[in-house]
Biotite code that builds the C-alpha atoms (Angstrom):
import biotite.structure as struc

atoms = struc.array([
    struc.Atom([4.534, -96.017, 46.653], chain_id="A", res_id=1, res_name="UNK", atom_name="CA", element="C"),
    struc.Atom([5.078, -96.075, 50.382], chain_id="A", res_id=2, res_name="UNK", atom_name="CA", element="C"),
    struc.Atom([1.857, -95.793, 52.741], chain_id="A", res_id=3, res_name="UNK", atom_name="CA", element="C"),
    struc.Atom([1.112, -92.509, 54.446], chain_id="A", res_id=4, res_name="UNK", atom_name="CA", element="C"),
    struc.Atom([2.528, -90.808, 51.281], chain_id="A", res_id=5, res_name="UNK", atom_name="CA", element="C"),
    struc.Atom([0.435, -88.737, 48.551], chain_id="A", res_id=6, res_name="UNK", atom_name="CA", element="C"),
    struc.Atom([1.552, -88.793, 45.551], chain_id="A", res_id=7, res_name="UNK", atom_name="CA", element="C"),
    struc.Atom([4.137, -85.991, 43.773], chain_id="A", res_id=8, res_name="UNK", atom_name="CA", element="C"),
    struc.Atom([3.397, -85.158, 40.162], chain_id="A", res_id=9, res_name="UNK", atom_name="CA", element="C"),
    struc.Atom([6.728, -83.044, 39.932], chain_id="A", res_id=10, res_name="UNK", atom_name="CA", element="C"),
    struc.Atom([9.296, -80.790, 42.553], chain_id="A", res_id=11, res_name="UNK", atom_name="CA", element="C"),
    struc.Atom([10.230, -77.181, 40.801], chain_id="A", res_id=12, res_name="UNK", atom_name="CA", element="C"),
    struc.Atom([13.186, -76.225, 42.613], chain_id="A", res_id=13, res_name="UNK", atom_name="CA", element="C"),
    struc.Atom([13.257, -78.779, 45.839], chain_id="A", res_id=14, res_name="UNK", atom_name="CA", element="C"),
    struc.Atom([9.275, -78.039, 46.217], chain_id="A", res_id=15, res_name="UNK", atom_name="CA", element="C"),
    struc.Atom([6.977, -81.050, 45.646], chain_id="A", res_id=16, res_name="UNK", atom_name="CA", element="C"),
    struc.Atom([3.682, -80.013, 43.723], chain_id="A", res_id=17, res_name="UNK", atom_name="CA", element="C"),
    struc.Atom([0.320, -82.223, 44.199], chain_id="A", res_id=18, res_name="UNK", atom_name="CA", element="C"),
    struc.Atom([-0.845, -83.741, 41.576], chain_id="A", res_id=19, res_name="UNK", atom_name="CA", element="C"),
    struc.Atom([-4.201, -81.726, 42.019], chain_id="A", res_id=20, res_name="UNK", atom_name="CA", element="C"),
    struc.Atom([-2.950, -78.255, 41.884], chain_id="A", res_id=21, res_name="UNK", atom_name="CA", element="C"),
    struc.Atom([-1.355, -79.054, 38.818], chain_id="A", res_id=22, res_name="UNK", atom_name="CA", element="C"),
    struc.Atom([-4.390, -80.541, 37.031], chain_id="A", res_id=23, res_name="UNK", atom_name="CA", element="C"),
    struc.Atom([-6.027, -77.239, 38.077], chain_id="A", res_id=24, res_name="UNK", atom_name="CA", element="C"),
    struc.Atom([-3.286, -75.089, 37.081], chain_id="A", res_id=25, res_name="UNK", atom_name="CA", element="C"),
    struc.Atom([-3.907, -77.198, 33.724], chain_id="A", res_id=26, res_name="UNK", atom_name="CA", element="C"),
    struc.Atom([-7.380, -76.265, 33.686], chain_id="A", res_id=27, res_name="UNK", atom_name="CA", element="C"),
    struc.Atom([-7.138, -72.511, 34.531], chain_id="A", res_id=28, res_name="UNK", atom_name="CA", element="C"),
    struc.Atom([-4.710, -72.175, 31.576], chain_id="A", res_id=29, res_name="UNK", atom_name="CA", element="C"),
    struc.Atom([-6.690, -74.135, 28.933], chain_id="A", res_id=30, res_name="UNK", atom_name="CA", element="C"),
    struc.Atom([-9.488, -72.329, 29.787], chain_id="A", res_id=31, res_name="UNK", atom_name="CA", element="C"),
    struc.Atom([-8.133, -68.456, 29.654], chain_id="A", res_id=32, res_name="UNK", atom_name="CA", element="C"),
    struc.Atom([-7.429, -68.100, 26.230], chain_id="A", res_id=33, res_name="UNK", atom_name="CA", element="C"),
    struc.Atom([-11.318, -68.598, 25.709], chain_id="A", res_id=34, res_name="UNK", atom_name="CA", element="C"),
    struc.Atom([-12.425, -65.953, 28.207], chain_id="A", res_id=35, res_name="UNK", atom_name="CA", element="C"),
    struc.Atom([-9.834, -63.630, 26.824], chain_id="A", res_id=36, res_name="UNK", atom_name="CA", element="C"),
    struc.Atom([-11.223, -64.014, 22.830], chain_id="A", res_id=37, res_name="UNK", atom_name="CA", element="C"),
    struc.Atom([-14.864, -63.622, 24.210], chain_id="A", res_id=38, res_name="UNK", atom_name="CA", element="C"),
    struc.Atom([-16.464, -60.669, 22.994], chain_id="A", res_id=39, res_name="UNK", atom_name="CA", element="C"),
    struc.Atom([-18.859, -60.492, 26.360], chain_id="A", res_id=40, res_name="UNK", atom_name="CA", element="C"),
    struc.Atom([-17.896, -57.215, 28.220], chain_id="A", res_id=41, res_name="UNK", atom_name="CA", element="C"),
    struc.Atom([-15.330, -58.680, 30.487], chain_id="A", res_id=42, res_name="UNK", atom_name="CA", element="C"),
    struc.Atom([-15.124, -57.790, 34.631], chain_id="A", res_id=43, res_name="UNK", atom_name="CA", element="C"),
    struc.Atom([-12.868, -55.997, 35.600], chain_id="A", res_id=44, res_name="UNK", atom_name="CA", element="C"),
    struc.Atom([-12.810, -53.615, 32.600], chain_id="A", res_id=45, res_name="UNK", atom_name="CA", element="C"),
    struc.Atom([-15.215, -50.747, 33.500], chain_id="A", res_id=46, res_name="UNK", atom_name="CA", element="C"),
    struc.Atom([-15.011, -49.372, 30.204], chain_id="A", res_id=47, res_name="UNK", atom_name="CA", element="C"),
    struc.Atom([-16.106, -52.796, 28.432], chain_id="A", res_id=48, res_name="UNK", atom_name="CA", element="C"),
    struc.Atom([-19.314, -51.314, 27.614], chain_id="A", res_id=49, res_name="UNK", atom_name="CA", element="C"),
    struc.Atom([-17.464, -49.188, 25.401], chain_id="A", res_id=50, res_name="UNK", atom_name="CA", element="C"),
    struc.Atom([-16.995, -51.947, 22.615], chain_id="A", res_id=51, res_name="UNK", atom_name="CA", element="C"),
    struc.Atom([-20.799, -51.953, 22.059], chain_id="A", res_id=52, res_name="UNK", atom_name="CA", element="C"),
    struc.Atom([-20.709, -49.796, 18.503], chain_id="A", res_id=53, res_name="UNK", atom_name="CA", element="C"),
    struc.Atom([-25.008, -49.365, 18.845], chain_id="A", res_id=54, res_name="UNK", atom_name="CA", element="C"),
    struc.Atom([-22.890, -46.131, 21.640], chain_id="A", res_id=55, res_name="UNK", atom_name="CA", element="C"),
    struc.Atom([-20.678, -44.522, 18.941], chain_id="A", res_id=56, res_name="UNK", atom_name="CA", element="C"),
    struc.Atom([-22.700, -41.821, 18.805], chain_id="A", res_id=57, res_name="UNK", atom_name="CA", element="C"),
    struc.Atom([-22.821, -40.692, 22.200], chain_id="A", res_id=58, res_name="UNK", atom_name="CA", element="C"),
    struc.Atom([-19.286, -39.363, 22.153], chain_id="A", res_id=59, res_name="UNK", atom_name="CA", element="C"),
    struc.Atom([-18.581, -39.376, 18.300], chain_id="A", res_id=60, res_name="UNK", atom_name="CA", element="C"),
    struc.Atom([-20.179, -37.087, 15.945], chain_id="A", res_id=61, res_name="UNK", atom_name="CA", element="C"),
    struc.Atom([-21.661, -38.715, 12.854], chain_id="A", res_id=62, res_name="UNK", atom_name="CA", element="C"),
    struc.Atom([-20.093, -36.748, 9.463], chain_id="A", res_id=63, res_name="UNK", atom_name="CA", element="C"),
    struc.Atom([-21.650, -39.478, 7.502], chain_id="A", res_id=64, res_name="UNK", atom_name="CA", element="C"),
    struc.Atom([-23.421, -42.709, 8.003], chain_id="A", res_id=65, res_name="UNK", atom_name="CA", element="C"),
    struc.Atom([-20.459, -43.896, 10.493], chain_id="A", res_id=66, res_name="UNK", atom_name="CA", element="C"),
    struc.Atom([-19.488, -42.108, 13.626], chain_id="A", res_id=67, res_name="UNK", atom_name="CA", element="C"),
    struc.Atom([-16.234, -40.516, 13.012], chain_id="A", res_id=68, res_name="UNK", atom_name="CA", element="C"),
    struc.Atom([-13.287, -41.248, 15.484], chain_id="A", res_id=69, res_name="UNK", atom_name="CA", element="C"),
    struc.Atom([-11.660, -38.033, 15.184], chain_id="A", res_id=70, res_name="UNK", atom_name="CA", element="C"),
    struc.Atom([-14.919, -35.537, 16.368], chain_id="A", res_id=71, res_name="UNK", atom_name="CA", element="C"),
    struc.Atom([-16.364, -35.701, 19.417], chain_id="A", res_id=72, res_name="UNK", atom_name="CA", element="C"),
    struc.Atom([-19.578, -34.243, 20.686], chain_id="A", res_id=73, res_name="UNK", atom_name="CA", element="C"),
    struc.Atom([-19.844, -31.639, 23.121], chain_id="A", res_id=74, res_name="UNK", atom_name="CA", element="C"),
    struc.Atom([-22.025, -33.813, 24.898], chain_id="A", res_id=75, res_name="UNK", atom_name="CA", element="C"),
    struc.Atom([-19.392, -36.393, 25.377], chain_id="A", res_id=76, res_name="UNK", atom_name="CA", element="C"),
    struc.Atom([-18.383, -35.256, 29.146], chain_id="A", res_id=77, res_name="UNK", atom_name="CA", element="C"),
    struc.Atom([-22.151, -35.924, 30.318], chain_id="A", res_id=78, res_name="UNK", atom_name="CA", element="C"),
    struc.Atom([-21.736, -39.456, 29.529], chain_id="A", res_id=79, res_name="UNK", atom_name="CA", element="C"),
    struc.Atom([-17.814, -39.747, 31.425], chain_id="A", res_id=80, res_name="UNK", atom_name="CA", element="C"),
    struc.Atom([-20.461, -38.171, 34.443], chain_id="A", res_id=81, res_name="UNK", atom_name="CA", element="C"),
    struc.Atom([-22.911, -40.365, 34.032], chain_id="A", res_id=82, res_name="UNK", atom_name="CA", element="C"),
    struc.Atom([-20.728, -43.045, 36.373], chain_id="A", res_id=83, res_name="UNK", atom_name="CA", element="C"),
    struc.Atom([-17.711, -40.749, 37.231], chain_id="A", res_id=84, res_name="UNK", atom_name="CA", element="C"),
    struc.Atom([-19.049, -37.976, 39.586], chain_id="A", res_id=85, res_name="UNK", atom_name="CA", element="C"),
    struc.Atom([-17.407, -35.060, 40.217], chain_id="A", res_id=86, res_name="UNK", atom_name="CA", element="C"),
    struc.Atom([-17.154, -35.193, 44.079], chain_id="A", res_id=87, res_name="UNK", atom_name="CA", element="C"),
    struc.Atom([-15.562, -38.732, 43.547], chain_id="A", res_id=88, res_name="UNK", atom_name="CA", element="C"),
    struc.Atom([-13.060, -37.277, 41.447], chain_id="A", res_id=89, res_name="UNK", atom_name="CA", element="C"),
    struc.Atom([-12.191, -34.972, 44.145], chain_id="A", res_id=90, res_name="UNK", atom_name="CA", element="C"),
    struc.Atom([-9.578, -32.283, 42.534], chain_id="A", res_id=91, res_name="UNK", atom_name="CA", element="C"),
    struc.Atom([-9.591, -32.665, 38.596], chain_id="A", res_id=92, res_name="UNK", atom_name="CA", element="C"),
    struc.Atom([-8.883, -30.218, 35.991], chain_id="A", res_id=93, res_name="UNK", atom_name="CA", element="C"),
    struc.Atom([-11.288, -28.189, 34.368], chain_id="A", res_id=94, res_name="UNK", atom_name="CA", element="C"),
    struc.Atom([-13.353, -28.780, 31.336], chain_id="A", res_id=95, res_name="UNK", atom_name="CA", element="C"),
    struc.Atom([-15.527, -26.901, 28.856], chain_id="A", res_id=96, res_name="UNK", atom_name="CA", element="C"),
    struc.Atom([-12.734, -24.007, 28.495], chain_id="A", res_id=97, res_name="UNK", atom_name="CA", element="C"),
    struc.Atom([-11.147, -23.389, 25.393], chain_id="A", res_id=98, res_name="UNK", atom_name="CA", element="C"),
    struc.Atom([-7.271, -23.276, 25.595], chain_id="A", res_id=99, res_name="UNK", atom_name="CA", element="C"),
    struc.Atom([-6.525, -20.524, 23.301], chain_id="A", res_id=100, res_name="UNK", atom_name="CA", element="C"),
    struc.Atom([-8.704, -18.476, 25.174], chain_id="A", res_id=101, res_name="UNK", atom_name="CA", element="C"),
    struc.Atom([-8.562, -18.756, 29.062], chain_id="A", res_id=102, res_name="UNK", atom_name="CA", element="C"),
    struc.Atom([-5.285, -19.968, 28.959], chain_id="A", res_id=103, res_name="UNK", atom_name="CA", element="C"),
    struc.Atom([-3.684, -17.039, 26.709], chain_id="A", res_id=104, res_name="UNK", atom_name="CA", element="C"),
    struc.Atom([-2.781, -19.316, 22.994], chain_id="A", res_id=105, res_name="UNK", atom_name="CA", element="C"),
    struc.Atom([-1.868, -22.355, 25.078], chain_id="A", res_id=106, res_name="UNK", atom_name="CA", element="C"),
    struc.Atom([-1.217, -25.214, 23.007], chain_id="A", res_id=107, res_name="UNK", atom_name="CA", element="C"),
    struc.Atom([-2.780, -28.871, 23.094], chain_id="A", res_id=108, res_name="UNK", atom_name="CA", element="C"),
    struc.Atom([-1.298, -31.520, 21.431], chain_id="A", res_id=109, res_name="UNK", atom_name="CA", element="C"),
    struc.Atom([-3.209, -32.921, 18.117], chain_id="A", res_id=110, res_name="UNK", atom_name="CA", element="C"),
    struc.Atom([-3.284, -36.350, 20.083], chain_id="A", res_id=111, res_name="UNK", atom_name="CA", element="C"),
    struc.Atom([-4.666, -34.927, 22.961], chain_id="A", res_id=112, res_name="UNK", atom_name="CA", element="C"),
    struc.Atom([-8.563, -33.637, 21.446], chain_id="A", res_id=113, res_name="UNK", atom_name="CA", element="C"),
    struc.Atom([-10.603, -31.355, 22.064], chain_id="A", res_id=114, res_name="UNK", atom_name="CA", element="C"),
    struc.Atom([-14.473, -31.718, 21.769], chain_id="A", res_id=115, res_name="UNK", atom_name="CA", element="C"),
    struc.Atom([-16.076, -30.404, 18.207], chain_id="A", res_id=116, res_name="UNK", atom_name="CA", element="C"),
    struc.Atom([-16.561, -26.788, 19.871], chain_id="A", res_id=117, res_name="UNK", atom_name="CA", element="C"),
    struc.Atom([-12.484, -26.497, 20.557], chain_id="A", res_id=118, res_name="UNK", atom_name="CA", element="C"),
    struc.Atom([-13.159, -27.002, 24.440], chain_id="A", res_id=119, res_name="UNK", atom_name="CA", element="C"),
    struc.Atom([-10.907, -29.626, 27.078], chain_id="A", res_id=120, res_name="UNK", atom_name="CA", element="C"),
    struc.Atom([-13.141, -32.518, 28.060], chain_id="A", res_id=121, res_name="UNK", atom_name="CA", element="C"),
    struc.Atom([-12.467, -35.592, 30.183], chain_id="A", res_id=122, res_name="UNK", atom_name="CA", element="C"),
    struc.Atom([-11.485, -37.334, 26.760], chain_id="A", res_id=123, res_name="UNK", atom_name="CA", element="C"),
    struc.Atom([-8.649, -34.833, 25.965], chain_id="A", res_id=124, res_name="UNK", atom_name="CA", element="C"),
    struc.Atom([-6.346, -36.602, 29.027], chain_id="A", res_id=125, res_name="UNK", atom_name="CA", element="C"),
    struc.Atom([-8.588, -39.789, 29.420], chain_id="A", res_id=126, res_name="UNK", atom_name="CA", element="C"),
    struc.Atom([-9.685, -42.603, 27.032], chain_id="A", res_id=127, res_name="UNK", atom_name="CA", element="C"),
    struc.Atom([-12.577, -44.575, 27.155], chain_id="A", res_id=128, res_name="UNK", atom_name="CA", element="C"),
    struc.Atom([-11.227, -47.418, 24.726], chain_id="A", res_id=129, res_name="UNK", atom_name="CA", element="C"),
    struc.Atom([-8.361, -49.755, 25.191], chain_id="A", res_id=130, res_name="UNK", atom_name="CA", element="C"),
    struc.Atom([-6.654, -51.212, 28.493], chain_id="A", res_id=131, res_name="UNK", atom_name="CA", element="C"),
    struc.Atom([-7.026, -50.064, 31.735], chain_id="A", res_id=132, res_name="UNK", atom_name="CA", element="C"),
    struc.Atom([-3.394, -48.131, 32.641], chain_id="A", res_id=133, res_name="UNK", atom_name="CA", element="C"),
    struc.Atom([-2.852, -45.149, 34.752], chain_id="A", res_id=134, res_name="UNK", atom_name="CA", element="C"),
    struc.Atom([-6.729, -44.172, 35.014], chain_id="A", res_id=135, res_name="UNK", atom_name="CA", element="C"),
    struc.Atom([-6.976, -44.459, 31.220], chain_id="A", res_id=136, res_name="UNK", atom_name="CA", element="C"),
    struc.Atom([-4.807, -41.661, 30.879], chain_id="A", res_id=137, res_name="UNK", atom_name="CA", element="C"),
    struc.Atom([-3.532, -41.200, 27.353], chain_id="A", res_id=138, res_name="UNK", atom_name="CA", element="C"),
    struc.Atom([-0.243, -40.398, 28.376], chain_id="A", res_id=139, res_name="UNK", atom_name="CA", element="C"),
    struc.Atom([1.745, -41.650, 31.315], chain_id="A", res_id=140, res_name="UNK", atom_name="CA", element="C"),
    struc.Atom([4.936, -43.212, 32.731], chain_id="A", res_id=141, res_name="UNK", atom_name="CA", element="C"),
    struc.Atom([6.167, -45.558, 35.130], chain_id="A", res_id=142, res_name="UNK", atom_name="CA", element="C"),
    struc.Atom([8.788, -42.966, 36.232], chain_id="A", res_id=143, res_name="UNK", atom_name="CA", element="C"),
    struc.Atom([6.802, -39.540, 35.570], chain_id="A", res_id=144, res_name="UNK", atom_name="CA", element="C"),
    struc.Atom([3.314, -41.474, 36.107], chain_id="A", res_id=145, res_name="UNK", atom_name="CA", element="C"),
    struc.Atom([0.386, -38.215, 34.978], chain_id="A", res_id=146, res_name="UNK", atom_name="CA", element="C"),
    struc.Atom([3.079, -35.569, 35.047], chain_id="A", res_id=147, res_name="UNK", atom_name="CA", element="C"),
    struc.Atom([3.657, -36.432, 31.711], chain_id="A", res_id=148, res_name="UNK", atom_name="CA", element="C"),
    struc.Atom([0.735, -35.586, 30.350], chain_id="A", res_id=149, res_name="UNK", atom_name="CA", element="C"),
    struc.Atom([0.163, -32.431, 32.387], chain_id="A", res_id=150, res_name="UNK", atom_name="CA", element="C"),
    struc.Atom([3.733, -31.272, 30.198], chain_id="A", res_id=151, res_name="UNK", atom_name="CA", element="C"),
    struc.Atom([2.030, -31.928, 27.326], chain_id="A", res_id=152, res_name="UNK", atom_name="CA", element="C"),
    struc.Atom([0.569, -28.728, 27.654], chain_id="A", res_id=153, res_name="UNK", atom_name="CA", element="C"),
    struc.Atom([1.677, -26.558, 30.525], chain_id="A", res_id=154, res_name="UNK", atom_name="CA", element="C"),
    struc.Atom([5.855, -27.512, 29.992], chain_id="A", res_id=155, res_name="UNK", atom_name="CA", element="C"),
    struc.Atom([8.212, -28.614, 32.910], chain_id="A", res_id=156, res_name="UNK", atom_name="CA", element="C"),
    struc.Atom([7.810, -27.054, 36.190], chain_id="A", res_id=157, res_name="UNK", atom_name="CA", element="C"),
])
């Protein structure tokens, strides 16, 4: 090795790469799988809290001993409020109607629930479990983005 020089652990396409930023690299990359498995509530996911089964109940009614995915509590809106407020949300459609009512026999999806009194909640468009996409929505696109979901129910425009 010449003086002056530092020395060049590899070149990807005519670009020399230190030797350090590769050890890092190295590190970052042996390291993430770990984080990733951890069952810690991870940053970054604001709904991590979620995973915590002792909260079931909050949003699930109980038919038996275990909270039942399917039926959700009438209460379950109160606990979407107690971080999302409504003047952050700024315009949002409504909750606690009941479709086939207000809305003259309009017709919701079965994947798309309604709480155990037949009402719209924040959980019929948004879910509190799984990855963070499109506001949680539980139907989007990347070419129709929420539209998609809004058809669900009210049909093309």
């Amino acid at each position: 090795m010449r003086r002056g020089r530092r020395p060049v652990a590899m070149k990807i396409r005519g670009v020399r790469i230190p030797a350090g930023v590769l050890a890092a690299l190295a590190g970052v990359l042996c390291c993430t799988p770990a984080l990733v498995a951890s069952k810690e509530p991870q940053r970054g996911n604001p709904h991590a809290h979620f995973q915590n089964p002792d909260l079931c109940p909050k949003c699930h009614l109980s038919p038996g001993s275990q909270p039942g995915p399917g039926r959700i509590s009438t209460r379950a809106d109160a606990v979407c409020l107690g971080c999302h407020t409504k003047e952050s949300m700024g315009s949002s459609h409504p909750v606690n109607v009941r479709p086939d009512e207000k809305y003259r026999n309009m017709s919701v999806p079965a994947d798309l629930p309604l709480d155990d009194d037949g009402r719209l909640m924040c959980l019929t468009c948004h879910t509190a479990h799984g990855a963070y996409v499109s506001f949680f929505l539980r139907r989007s696109g990347p070419d129709g983005g929420f539209e998609i979901l809004c058809e669900s129910c009210h049909g093309k425009r």
